[in-house]
C-alpha positions as CSV (number, residue, x, y, z in Angstrom):
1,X,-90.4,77.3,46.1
2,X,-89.3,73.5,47.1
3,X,-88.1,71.4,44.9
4,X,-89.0,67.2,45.5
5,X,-87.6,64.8,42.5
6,X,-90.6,62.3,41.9
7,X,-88.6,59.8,43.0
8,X,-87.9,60.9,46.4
9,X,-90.2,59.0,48.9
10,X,-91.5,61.8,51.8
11,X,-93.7,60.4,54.8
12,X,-96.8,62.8,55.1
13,X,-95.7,63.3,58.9
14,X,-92.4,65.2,58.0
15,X,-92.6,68.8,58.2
16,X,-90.9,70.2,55.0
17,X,-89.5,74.4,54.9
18,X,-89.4,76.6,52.1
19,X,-87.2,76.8,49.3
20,X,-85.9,73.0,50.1
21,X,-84.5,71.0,47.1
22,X,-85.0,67.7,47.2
23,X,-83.0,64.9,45.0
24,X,-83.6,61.7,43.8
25,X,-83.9,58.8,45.5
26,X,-84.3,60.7,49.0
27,X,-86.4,58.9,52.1
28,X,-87.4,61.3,54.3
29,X,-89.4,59.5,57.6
30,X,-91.9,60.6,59.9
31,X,-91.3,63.5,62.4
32,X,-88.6,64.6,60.7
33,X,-88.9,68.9,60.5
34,X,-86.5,70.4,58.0
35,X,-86.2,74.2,57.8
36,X,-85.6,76.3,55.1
37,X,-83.4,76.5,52.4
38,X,-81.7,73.2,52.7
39,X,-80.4,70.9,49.8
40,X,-80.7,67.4,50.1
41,X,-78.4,65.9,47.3
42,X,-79.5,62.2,45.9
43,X,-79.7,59.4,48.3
44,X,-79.9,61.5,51.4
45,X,-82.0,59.7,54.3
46,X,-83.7,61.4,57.1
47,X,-85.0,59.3,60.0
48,X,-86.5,61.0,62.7
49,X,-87.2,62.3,65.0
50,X,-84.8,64.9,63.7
51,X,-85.3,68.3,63.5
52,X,-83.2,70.2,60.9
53,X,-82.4,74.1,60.8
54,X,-81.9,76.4,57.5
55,X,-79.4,76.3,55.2
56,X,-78.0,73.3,55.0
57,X,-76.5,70.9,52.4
58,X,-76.7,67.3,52.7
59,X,-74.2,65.5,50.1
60,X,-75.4,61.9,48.8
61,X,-75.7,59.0,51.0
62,X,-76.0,60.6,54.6
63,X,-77.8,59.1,57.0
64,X,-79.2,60.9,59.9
65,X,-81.7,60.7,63.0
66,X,-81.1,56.7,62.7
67,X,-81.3,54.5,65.8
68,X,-78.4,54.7,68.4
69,X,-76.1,52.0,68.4
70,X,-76.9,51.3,71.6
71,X,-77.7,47.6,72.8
72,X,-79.5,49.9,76.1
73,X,-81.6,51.5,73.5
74,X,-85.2,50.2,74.2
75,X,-87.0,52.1,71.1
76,X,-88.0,55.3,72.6
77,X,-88.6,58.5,70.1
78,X,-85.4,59.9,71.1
79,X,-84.6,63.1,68.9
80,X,-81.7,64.3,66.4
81,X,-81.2,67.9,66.3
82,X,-79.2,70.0,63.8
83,X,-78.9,73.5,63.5
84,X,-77.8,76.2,60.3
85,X,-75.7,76.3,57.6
86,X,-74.3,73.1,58.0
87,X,-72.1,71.3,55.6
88,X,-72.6,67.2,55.8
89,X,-70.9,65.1,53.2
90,X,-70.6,62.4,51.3
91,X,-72.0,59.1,53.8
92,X,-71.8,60.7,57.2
93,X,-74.0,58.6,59.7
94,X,-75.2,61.1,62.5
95,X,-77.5,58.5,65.4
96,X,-80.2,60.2,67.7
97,X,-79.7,59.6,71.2
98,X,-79.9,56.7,73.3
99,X,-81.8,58.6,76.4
100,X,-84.8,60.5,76.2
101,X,-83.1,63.2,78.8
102,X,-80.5,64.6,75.9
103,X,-80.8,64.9,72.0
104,X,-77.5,64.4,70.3
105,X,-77.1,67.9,69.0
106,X,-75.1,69.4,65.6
107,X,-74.8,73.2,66.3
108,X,-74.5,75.6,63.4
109,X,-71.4,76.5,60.5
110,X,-70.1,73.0,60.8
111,X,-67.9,70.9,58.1
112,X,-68.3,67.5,58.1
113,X,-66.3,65.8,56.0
114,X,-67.0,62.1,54.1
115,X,-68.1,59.4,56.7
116,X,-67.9,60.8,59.4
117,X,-69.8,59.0,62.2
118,X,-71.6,61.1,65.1
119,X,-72.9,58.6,68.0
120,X,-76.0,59.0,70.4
121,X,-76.1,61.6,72.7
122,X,-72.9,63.9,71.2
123,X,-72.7,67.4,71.3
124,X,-71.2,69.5,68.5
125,X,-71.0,73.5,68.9
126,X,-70.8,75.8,66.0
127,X,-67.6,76.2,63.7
128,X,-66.2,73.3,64.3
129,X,-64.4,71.3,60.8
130,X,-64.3,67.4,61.4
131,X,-62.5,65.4,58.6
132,X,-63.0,62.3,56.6
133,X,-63.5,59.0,58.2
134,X,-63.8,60.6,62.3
135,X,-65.3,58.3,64.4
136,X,-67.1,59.6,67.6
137,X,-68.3,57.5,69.9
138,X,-71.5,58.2,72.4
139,X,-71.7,61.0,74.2
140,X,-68.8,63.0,72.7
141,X,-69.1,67.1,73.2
142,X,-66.6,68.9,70.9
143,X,-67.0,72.8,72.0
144,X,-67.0,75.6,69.2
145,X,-64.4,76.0,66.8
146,X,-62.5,72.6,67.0
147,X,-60.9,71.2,64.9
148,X,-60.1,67.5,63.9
149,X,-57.5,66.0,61.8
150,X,-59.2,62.6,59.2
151,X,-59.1,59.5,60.7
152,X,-59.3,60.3,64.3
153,X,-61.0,58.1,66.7
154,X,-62.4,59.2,69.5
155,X,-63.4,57.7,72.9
156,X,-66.9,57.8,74.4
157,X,-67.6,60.6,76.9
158,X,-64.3,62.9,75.8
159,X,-64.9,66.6,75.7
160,X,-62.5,68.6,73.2
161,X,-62.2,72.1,74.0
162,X,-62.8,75.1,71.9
163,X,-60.5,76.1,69.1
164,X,-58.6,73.0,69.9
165,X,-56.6,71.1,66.6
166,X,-56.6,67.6,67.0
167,X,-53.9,66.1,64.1
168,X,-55.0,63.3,61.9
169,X,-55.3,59.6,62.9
170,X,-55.1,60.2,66.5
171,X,-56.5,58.0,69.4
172,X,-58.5,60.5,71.7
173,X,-59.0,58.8,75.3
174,X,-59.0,61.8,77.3
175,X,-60.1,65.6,77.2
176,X,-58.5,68.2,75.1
177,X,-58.0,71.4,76.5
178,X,-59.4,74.1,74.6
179,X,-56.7,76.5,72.6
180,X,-54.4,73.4,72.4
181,X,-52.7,71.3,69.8
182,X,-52.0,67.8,69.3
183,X,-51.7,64.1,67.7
184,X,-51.0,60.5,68.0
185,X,-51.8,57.5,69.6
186,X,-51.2,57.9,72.5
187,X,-52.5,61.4,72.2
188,X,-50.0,64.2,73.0
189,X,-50.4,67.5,73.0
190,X,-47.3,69.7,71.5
191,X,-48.5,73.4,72.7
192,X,-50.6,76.0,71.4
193,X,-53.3,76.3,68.3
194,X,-51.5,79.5,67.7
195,X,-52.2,79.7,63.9
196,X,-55.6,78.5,64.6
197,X,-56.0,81.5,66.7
198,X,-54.3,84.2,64.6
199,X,-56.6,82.8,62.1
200,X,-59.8,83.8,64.1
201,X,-58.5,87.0,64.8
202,X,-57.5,86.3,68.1
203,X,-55.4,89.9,69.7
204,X,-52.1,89.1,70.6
205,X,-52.5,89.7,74.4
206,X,-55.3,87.3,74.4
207,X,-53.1,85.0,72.7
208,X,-50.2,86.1,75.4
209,X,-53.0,85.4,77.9
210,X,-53.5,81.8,76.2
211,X,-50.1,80.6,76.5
212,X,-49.6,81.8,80.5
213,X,-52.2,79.5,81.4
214,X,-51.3,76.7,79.0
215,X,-47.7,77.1,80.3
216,X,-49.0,77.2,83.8
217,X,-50.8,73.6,83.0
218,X,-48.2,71.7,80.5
219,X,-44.6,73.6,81.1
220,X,-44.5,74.1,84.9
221,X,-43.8,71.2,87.2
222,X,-47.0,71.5,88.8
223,X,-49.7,68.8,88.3
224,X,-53.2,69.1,87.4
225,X,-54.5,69.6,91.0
226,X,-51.4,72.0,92.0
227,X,-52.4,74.3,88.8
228,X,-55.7,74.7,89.5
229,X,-54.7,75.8,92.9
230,X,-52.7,78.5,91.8
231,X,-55.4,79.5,89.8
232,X,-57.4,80.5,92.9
233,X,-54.9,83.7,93.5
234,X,-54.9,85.2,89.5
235,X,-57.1,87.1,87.9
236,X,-58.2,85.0,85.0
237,X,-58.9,87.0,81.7
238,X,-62.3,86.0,79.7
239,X,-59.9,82.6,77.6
240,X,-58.2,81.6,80.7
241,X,-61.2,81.3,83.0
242,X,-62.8,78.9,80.3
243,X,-59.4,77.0,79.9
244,X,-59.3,76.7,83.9
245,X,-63.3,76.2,83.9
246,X,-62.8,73.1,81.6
247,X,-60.4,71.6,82.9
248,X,-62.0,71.7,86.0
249,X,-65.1,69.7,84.9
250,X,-63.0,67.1,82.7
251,X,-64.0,64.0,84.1
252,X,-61.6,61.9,82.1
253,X,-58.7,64.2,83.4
254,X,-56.7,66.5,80.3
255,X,-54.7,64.9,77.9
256,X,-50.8,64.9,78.3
């Protein structure tokens, strides 16, 4: 059975699952749809429209499915959607999109840490941890699994690749290959995720596998363009084709 305080304010449009609880002083707005099973902790405020999986618990003060902060924005019901089993903490601001054409999307089994800010139009997979006080600006995809440090900044349009660590208060300007490791500002990137991996039970030979194409792309004195070339002639295992496959559609070019 769901559980509303009184003094949480509910527009009769929203769409509210089973088993929900609901604290005080919550505002939940019109065509918002929240699945089952969630806990919304005091404060919480759902604009919409936002749809909302199962499972989830939203800590005090969040804000989602708000406006982009987008001076383009012209008012259209663009849409906020969030998947399972997601933890959002303490004042984490997540903005529907800007364009009708793409939602800005929370996957499933995600940490989000205090403040964290999530701008129109991103993409977040599933796993991924995201510490205090990250700031993501518009259209940023981070793929499944990632992994970024509190404090980190992030450019508009960067793509950081799956099971990639990204190390506290960095300046991300550029894409981040997946499987990799890094920090600073400038960004560098220092080698391999290799606990990371171990950590997700990664085999050893796909971790062996990893590191031949991450050496091919960071430790050989080929460039970006001459790498991918040789990549033509191997036989890519399952990791390397989607290391080789993203940093063939990075449009911002890898990170050094």
């Amino acid at each position: 059975m769901t559980k509303i305080h009184p003094s949480a304010i509910i527009h009769e449009g929203a769409v509210i699952g089973e088993d929900c609880e609901i604290g005080p002083y919550c505002v939940i707005g019109e065509n918002v749809v929240l699945g089952d099973g969630n806990i919304l902790h005091n404060n919480v405020v759902l604009g919409g429209p936002t749809i909302i999986g199962d499972g989830n618990k939203i800590f005090s003060f969040a804000v989602l499915g708000t406006d982009p902060q987008d001076l383009k924005y012209a008012g259209e019901p663009t849409r906020l959607r969030i998947g399972s089993n997601n933890i959002i903490r303490e004042f984490c601001t997540i903005n529907r999109s800007a364009l009708m054409q793409e939602d800005t999307v929370v996957g499933d089994g995600n940490l989000l840490m205090e403040y964290v800010h999530i701008a129109h139009n991103c993409q977040i997979g599933n796993g991924c941890i995201i510490a205090n006080v990250v700031q993501l600006a518009g259209h940023v995809h981070i793929h499944d699994f990632a992994t970024i440090g509190g404090v980190t900044a992030v450019h508009q349009f960067v793509h950081i690749g799956s099971y990639a660590f990204v190390g506290g208060a960095s300046a991300i300007k550029k894409d981040i290959v997946p499987f990799s490791r890094g920090q600073g500002n400038p960004y560098l990137t220092v080698g391999l995720n290799s606990v990371g991996l171990t950590r997700k039970g990664f085999a050893n030979e796909d971790v062996a596998a990893i590191k031949a194409i991450y050496n091919l792309f960071y430790r050989s004195k080929l460039n970006t363009s001459q790498a991918l070339a040789a990549t033509e002639s191997m036989e890519l295992s399952e990791y390397q084709q989607l290391f080789v496959d993203f940093v063939k559609h990075a449009e911002r070019g890898i990170s050094t």
